[in-house]
PDB file as gemmi writes it, atoms N, CA and C in Angstrom:
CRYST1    1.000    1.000    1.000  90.00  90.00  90.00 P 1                      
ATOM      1  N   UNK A   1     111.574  42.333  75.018  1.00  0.00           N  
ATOM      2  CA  UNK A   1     111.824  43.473  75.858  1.00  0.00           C  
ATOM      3  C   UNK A   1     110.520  44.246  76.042  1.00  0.00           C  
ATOM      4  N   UNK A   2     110.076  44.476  77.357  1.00  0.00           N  
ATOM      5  CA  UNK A   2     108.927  45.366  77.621  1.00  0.00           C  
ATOM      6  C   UNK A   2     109.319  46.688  77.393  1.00  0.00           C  
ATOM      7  N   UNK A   3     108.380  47.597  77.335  1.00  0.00           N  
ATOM      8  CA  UNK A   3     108.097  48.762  76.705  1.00  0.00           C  
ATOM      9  C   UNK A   3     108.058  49.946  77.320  1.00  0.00           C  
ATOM     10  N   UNK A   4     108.299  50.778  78.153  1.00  0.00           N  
ATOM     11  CA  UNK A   4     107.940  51.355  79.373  1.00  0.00           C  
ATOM     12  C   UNK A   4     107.560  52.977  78.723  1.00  0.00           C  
ATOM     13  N   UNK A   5     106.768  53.675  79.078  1.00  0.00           N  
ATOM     14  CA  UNK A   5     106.120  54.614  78.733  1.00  0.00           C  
ATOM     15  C   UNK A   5     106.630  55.851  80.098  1.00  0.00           C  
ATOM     16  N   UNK A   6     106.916  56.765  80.075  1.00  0.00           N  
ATOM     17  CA  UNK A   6     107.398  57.982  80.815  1.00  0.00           C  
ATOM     18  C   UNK A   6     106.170  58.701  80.563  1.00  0.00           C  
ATOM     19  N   UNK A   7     105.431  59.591  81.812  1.00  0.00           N  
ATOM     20  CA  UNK A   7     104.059  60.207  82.222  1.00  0.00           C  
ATOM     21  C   UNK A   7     104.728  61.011  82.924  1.00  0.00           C  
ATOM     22  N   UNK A   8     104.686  62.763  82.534  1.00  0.00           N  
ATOM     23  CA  UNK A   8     104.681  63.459  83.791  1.00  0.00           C  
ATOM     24  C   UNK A   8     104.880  64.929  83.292  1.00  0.00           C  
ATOM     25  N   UNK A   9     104.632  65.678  84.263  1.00  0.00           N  
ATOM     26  CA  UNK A   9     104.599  67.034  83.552  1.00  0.00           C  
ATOM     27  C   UNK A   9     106.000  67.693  82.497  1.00  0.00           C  
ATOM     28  N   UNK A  10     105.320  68.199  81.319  1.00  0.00           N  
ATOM     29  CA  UNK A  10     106.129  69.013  80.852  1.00  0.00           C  
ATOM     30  C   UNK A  10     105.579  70.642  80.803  1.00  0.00           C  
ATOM     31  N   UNK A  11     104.715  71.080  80.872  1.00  0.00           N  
ATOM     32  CA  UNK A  11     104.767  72.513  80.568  1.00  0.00           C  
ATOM     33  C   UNK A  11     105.235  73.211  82.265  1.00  0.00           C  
ATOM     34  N   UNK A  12     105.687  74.432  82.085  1.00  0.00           N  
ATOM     35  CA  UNK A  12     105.863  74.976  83.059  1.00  0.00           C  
ATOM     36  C   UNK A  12     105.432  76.979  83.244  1.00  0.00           C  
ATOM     37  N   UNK A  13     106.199  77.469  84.305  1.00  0.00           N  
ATOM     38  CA  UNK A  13     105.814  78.777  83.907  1.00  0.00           C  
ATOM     39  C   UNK A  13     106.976  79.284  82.968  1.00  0.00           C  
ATOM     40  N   UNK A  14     108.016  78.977  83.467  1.00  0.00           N  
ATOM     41  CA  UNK A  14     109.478  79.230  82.771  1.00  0.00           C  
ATOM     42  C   UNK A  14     109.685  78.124  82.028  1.00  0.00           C  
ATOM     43  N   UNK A  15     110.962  78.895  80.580  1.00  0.00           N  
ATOM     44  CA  UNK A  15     111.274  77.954  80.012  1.00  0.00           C  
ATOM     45  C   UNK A  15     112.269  76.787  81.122  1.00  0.00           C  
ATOM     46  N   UNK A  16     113.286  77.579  81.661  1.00  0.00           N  
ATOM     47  CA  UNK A  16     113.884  76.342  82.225  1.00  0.00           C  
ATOM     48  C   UNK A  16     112.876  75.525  83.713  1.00  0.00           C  
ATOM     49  N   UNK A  17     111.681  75.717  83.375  1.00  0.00           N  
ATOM     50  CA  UNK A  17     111.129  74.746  84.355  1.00  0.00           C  
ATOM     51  C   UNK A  17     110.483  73.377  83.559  1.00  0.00           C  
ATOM     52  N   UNK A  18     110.658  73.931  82.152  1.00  0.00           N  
ATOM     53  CA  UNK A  18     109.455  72.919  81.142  1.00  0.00           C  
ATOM     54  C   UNK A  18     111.479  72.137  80.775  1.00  0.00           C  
ATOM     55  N   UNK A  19     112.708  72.717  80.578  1.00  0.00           N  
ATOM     56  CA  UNK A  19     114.033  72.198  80.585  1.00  0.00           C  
ATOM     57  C   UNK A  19     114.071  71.224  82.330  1.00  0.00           C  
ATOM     58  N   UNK A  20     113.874  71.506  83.155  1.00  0.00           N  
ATOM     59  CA  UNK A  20     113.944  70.840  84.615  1.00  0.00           C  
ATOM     60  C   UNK A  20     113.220  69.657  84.254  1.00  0.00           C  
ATOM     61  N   UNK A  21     111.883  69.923  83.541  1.00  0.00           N  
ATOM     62  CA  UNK A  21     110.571  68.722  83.222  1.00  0.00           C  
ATOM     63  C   UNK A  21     111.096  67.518  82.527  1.00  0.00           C  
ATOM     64  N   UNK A  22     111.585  68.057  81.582  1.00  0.00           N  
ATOM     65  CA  UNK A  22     112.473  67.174  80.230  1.00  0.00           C  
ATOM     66  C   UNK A  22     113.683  66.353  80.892  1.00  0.00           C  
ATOM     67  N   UNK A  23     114.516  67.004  81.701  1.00  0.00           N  
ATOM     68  CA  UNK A  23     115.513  66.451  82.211  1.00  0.00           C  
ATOM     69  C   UNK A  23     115.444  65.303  82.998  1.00  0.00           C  
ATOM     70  N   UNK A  24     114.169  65.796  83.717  1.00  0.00           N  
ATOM     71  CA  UNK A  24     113.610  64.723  84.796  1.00  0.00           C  
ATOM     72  C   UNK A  24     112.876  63.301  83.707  1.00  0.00           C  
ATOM     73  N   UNK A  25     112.706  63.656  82.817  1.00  0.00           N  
ATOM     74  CA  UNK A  25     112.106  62.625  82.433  1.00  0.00           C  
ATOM     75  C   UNK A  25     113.379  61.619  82.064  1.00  0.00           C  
ATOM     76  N   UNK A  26     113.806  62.173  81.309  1.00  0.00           N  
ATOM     77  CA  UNK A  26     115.099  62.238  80.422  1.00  0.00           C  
ATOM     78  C   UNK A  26     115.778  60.745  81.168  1.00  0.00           C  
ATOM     79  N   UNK A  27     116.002  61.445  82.762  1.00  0.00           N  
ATOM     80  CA  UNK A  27     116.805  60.777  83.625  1.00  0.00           C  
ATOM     81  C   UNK A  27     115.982  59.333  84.131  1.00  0.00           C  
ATOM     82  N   UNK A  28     114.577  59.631  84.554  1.00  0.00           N  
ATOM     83  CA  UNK A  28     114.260  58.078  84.697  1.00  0.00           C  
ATOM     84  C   UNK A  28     113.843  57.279  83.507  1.00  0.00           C  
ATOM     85  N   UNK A  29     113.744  57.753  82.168  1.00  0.00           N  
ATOM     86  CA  UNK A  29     113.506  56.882  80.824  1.00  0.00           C  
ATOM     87  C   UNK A  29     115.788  56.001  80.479  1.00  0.00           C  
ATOM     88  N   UNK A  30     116.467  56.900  81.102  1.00  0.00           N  
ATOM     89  CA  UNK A  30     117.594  56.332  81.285  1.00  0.00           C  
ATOM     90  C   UNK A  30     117.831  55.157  82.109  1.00  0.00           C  
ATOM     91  N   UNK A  31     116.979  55.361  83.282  1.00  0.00           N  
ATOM     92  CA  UNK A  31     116.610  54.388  84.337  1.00  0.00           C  
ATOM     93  C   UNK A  31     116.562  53.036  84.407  1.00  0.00           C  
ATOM     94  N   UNK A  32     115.353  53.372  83.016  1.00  0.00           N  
ATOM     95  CA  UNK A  32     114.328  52.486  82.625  1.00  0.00           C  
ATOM     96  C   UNK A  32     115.491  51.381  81.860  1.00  0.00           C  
ATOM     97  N   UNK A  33     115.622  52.149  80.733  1.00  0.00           N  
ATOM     98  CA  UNK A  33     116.599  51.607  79.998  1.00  0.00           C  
ATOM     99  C   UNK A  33     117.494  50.588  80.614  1.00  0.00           C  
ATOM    100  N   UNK A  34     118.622  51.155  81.545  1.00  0.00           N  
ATOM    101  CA  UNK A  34     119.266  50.754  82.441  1.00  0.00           C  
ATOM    102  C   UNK A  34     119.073  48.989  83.047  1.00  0.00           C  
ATOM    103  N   UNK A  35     118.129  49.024  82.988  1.00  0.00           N  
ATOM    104  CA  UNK A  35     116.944  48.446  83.866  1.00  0.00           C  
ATOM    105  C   UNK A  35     116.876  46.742  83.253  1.00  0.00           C  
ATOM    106  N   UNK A  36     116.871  47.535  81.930  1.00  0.00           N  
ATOM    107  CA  UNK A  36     116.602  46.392  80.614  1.00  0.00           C  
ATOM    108  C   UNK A  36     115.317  46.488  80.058  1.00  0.00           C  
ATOM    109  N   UNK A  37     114.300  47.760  80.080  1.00  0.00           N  
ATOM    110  CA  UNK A  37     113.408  47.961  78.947  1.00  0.00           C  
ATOM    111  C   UNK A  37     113.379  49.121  78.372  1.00  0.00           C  
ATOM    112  N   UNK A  38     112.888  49.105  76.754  1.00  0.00           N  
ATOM    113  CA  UNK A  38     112.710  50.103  76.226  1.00  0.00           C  
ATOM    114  C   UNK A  38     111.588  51.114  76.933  1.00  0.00           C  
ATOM    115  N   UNK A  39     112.345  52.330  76.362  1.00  0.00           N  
ATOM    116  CA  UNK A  39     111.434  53.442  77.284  1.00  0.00           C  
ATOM    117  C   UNK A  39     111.191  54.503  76.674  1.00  0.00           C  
ATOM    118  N   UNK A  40     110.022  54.703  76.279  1.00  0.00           N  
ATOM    119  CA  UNK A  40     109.409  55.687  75.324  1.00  0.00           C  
ATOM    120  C   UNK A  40     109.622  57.413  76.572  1.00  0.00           C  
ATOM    121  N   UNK A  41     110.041  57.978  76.001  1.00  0.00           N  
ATOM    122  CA  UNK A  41     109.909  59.578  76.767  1.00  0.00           C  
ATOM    123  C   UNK A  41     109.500  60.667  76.173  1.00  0.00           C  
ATOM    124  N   UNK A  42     108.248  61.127  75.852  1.00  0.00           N  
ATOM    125  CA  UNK A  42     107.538  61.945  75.225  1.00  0.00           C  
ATOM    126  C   UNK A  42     108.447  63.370  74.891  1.00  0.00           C  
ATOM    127  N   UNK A  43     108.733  63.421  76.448  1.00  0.00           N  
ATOM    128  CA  UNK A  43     109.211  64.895  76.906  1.00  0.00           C  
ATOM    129  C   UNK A  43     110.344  64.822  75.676  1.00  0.00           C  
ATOM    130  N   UNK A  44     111.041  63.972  75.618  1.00  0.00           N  
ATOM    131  CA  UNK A  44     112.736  64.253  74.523  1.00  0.00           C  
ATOM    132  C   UNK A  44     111.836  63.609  73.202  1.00  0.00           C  
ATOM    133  N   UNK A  45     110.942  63.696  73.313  1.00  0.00           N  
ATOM    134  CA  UNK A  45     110.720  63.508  71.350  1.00  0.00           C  
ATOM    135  C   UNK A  45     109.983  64.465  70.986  1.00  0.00           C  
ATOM    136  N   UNK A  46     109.397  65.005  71.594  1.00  0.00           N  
ATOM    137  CA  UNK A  46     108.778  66.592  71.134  1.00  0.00           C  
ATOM    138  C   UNK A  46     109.362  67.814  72.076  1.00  0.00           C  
ATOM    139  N   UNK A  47     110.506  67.544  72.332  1.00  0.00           N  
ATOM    140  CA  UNK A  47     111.035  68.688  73.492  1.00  0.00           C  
ATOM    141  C   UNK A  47     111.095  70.041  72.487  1.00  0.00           C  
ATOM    142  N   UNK A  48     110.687  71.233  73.064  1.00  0.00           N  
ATOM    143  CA  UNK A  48     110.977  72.518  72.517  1.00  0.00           C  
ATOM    144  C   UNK A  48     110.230  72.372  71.183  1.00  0.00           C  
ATOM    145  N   UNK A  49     108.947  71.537  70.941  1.00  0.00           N  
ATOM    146  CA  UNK A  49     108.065  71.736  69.508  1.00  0.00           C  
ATOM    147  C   UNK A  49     106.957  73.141  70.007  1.00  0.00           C  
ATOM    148  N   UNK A  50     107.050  73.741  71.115  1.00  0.00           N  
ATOM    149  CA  UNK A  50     106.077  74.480  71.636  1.00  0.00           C  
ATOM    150  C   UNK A  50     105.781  75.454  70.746  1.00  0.00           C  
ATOM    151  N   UNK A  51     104.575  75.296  70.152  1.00  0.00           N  
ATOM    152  CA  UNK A  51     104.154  76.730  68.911  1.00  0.00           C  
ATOM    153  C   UNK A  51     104.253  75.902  67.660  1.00  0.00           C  
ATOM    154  N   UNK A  52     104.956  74.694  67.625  1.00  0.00           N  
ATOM    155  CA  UNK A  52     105.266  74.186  66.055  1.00  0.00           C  
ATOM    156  C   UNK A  52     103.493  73.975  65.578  1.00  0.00           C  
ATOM    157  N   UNK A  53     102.838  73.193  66.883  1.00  0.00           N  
ATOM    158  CA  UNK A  53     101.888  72.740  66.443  1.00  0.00           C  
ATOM    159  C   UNK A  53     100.944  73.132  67.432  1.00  0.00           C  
ATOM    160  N   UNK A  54      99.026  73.005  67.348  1.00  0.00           N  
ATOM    161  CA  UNK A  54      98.843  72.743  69.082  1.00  0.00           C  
ATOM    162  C   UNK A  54      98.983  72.136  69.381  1.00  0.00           C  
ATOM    163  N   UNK A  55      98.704  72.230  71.106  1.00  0.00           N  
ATOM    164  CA  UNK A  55      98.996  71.134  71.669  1.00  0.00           C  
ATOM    165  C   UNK A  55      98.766  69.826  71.855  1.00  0.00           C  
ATOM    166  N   UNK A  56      97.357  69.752  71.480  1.00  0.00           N  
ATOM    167  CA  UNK A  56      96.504  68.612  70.808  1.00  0.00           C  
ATOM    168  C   UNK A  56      97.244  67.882  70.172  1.00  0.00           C  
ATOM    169  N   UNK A  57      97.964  68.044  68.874  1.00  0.00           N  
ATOM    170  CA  UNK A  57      98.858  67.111  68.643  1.00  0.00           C  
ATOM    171  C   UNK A  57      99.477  66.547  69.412  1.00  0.00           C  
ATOM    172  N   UNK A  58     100.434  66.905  70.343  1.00  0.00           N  
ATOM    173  CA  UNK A  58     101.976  66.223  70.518  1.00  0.00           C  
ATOM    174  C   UNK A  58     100.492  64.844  71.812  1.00  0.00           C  
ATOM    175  N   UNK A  59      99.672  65.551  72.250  1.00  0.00           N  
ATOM    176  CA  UNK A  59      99.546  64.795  73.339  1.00  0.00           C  
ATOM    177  C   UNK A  59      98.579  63.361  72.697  1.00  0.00           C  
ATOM    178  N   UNK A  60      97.911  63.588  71.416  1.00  0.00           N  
ATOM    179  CA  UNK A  60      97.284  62.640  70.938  1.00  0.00           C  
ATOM    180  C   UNK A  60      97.954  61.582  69.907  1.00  0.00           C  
ATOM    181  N   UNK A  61      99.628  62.039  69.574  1.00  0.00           N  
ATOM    182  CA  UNK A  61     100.380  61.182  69.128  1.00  0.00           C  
ATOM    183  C   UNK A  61     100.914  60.397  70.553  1.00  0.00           C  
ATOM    184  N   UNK A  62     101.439  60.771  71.618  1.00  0.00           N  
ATOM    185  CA  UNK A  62     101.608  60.497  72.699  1.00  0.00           C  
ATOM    186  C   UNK A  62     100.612  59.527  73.268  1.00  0.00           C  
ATOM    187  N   UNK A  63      99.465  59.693  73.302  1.00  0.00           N  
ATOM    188  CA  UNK A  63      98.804  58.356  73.702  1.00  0.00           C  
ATOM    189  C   UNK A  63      98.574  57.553  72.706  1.00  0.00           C  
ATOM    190  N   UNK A  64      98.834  57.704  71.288  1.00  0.00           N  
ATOM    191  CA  UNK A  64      98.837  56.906  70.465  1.00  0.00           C  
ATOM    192  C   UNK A  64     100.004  55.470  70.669  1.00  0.00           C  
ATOM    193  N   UNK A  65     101.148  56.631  71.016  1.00  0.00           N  
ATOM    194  CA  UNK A  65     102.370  55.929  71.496  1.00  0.00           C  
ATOM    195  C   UNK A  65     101.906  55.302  72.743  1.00  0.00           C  
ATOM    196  N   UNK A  66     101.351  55.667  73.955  1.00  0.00           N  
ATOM    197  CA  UNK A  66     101.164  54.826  75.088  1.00  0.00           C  
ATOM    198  C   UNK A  66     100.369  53.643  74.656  1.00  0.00           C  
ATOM    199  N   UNK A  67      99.258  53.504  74.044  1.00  0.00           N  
ATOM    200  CA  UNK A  67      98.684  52.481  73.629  1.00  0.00           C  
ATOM    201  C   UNK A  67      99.509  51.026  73.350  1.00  0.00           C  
ATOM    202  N   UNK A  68     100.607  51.584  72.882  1.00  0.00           N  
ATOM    203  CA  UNK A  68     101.342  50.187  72.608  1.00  0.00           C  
ATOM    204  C   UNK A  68     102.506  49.855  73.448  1.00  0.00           C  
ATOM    205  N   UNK A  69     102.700  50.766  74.585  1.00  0.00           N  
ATOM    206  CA  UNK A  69     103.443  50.003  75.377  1.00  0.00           C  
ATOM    207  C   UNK A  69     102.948  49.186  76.477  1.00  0.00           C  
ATOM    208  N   UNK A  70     103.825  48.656  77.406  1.00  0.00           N  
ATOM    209  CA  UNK A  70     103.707  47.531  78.266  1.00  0.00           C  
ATOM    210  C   UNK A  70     103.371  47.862  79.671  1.00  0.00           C  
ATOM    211  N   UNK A  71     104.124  49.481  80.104  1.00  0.00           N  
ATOM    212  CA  UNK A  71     103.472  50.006  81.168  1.00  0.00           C  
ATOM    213  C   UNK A  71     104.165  51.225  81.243  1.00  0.00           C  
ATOM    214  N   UNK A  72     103.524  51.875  82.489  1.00  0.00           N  
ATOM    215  CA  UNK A  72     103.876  53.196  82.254  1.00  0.00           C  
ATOM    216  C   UNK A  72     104.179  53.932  83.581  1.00  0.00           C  
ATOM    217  N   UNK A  73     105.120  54.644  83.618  1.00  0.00           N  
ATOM    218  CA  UNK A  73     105.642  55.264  85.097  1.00  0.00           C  
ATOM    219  C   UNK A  73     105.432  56.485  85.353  1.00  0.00           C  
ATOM    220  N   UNK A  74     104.857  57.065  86.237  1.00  0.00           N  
ATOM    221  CA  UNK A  74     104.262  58.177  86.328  1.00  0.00           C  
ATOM    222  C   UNK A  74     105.420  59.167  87.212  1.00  0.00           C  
ATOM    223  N   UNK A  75     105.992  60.202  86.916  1.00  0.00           N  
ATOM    224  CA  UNK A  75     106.387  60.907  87.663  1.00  0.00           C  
ATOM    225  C   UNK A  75     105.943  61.471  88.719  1.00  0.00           C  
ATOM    226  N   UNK A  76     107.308  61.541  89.729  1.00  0.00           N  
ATOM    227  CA  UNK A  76     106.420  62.344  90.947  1.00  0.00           C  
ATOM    228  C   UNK A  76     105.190  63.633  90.526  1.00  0.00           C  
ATOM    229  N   UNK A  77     104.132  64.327  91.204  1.00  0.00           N  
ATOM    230  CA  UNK A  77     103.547  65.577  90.711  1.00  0.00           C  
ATOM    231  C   UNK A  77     102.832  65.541  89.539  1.00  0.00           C  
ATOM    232  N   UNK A  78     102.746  64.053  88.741  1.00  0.00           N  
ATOM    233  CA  UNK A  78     101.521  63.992  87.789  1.00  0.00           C  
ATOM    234  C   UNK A  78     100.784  64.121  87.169  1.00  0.00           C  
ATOM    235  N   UNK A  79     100.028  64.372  88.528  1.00  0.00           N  
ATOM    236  CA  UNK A  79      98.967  64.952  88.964  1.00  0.00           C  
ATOM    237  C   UNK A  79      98.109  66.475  88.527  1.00  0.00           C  
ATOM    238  N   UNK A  80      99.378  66.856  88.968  1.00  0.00           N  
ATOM    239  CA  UNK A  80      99.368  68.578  88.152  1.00  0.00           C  
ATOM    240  C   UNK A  80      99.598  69.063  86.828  1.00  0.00           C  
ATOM    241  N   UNK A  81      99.671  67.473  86.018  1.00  0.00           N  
ATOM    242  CA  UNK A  81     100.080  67.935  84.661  1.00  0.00           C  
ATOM    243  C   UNK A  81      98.612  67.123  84.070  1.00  0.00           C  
ATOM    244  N   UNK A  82      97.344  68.197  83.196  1.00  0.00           N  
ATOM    245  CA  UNK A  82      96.723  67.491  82.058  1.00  0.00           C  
ATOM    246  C   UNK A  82      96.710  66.278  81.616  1.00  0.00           C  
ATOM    247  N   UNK A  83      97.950  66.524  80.593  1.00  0.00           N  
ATOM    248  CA  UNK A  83      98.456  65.689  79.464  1.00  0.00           C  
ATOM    249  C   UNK A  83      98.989  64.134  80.108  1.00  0.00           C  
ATOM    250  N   UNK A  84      99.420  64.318  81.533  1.00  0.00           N  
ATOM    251  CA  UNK A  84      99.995  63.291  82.633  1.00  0.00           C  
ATOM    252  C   UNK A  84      98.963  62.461  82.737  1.00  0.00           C  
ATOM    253  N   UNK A  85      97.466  63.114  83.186  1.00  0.00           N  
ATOM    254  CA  UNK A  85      96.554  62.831  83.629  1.00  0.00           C  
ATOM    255  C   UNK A  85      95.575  62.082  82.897  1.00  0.00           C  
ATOM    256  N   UNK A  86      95.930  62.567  81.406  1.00  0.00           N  
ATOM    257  CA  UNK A  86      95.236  61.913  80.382  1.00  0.00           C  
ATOM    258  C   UNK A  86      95.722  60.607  80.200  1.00  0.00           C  
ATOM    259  N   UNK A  87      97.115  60.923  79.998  1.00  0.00           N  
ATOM    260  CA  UNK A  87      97.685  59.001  79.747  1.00  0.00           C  
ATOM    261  C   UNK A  87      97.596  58.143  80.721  1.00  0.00           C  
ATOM    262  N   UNK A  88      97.344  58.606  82.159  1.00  0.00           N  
ATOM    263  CA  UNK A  88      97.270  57.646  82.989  1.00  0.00           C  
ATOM    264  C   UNK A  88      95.789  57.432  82.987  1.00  0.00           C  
ATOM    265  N   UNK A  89      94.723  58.365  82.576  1.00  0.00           N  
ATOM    266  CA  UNK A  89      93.349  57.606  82.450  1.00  0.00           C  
ATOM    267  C   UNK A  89      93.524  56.626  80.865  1.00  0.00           C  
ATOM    268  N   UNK A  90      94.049  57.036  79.893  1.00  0.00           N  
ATOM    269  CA  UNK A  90      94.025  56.094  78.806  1.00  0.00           C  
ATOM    270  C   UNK A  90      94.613  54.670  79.356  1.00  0.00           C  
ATOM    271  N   UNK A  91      95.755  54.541  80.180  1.00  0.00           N  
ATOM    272  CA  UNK A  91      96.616  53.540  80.368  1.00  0.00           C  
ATOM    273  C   UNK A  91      95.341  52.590  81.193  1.00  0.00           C  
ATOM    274  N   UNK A  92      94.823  53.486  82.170  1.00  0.00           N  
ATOM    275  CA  UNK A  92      94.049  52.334  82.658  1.00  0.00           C  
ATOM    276  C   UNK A  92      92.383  52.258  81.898  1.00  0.00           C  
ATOM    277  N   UNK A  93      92.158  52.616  81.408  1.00  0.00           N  
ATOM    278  CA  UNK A  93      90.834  52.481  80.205  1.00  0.00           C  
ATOM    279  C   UNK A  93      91.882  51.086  79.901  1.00  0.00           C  
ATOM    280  N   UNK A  94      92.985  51.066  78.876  1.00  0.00           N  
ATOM    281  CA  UNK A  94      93.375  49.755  78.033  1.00  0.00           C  
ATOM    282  C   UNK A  94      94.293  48.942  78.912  1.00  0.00           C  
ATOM    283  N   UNK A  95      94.185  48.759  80.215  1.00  0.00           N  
ATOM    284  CA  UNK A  95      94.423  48.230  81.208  1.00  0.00           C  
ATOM    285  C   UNK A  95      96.349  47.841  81.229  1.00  0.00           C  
ATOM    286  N   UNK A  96      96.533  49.388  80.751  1.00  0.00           N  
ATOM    287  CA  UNK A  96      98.298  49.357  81.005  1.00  0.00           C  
ATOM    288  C   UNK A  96      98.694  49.572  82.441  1.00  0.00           C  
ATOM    289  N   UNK A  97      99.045  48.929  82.882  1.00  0.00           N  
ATOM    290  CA  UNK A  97     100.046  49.169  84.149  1.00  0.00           C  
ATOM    291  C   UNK A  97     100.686  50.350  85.056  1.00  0.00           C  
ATOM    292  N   UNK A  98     100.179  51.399  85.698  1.00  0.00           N  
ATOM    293  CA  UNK A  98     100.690  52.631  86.010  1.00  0.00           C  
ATOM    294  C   UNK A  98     101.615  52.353  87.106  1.00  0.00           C  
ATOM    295  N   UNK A  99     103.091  52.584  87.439  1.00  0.00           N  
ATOM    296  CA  UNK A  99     103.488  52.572  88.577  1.00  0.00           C  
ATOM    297  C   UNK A  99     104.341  54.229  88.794  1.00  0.00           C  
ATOM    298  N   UNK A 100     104.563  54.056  90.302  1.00  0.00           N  
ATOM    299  CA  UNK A 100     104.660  55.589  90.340  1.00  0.00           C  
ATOM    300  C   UNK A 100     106.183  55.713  90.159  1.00  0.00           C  
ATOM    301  N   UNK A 101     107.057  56.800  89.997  1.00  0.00           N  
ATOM    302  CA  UNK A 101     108.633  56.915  89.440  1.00  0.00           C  
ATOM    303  C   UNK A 101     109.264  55.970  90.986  1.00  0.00           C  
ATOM    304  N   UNK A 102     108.906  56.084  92.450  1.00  0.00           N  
ATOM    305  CA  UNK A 102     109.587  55.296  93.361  1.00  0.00           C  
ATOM    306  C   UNK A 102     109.813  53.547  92.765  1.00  0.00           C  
ATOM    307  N   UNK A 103     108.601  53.283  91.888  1.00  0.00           N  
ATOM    308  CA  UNK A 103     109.089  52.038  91.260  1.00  0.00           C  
ATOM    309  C   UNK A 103     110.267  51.910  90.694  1.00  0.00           C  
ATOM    310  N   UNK A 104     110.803  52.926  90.171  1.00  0.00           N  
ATOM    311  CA  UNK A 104     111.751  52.272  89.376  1.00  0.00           C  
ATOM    312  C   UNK A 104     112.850  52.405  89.937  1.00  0.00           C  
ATOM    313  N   UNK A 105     113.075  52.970  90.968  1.00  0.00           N  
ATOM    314  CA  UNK A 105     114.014  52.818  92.509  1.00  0.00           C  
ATOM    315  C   UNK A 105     114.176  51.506  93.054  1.00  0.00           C  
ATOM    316  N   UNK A 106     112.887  50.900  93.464  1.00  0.00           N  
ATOM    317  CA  UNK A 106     112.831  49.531  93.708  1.00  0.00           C  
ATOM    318  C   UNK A 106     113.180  48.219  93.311  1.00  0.00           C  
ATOM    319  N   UNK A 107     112.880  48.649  91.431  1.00  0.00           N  
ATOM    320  CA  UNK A 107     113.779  47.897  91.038  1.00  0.00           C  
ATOM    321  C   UNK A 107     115.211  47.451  90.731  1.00  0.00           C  
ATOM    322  N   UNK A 108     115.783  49.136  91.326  1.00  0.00           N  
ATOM    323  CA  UNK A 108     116.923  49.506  90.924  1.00  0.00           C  
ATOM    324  C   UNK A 108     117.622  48.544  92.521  1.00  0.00           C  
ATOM    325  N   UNK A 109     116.901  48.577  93.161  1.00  0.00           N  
ATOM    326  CA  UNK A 109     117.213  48.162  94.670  1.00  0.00           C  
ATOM    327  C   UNK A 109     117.420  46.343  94.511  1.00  0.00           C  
ATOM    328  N   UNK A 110     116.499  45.880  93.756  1.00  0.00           N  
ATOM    329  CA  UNK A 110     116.278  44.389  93.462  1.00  0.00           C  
ATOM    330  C   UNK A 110     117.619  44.026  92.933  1.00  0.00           C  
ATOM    331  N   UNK A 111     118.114  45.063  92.579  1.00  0.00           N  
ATOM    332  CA  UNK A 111     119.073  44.315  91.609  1.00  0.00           C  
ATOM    333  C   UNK A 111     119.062  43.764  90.178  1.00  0.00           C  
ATOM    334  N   UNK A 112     117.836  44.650  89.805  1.00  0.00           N  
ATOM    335  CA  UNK A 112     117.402  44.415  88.104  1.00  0.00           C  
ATOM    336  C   UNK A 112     118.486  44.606  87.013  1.00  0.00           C  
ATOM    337  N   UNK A 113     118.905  45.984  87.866  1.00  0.00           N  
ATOM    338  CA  UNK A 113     119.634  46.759  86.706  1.00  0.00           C  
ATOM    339  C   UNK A 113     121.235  45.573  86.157  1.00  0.00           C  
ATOM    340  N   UNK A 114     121.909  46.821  85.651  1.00  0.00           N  
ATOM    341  CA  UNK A 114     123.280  46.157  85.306  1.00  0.00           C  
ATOM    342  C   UNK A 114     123.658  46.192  84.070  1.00  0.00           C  
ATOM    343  N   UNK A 115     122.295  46.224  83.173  1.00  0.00           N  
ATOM    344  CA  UNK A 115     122.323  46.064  81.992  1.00  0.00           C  
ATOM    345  C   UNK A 115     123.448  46.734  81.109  1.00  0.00           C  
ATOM    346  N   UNK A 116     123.895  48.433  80.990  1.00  0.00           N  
ATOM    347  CA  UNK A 116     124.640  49.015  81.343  1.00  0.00           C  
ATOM    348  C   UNK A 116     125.606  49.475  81.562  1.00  0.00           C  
ATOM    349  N   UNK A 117     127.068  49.830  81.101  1.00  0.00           N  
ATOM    350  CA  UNK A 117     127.918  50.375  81.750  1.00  0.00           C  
ATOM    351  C   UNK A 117     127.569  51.409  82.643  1.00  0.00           C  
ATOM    352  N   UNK A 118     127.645  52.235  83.793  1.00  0.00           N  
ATOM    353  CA  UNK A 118     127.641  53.101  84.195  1.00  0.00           C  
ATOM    354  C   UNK A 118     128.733  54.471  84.045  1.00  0.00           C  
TER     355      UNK A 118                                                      
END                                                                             
């Protein structure tokens, strides 16, 4: 089973925008799953650690974690997130696979999925 890695913003100005962030991830690492691969989602394994630690941590265990997966899906808006920005330069430094979240639509379109009850 490949490995799939979730990339995309979590901080926000509001708490329920950094809750909107999480959710969104939440929902295409379900996707993923769905799909038939494991799917690492940063956002729900350190959700609400904000203040536990800096931030430095959560994001350098996080690419620790990207390092060993198989590829990685970038949420819409990315772009605008740091920590987004970092794993997608690490992913392609160790030549992981970036595709953007419409990928995993496509595959959903192929007829991948099923795996699943719905």
């Amino acid at each position: 089973m490949k490995v799939a890695y979730v990339a995309g913003p979590y901080r926000a100005d509001t708490i329920y925008g950094v809750a909107q962030n999480i959710q969104k991830a939440r929902d295409v690492a379900l996707r993923l799953w769905k799909l038939g691969y494991a799917a690492i989602c940063p956002h729900s394994n350190t959700a609400f650690f904000d203040g536990a630690c800096d931030d430095s941590v959560w994001l350098s265990g996080d690419l620790e974690i990207l390092r060993r997966c198989d590829f990685v899906v970038v949420l819409d808006g990315w772009e605008r997130s740091e920590g987004a920005t970092k794993e997608v330069q690490i992913a392609n430094i160790h030549g992981i696979p970036v595709y953007p979240e419409s990928w995993v639509e496509e595959q959903e379109r192929k007829g991948r999925g099923g795996l699943c009850d719905s």
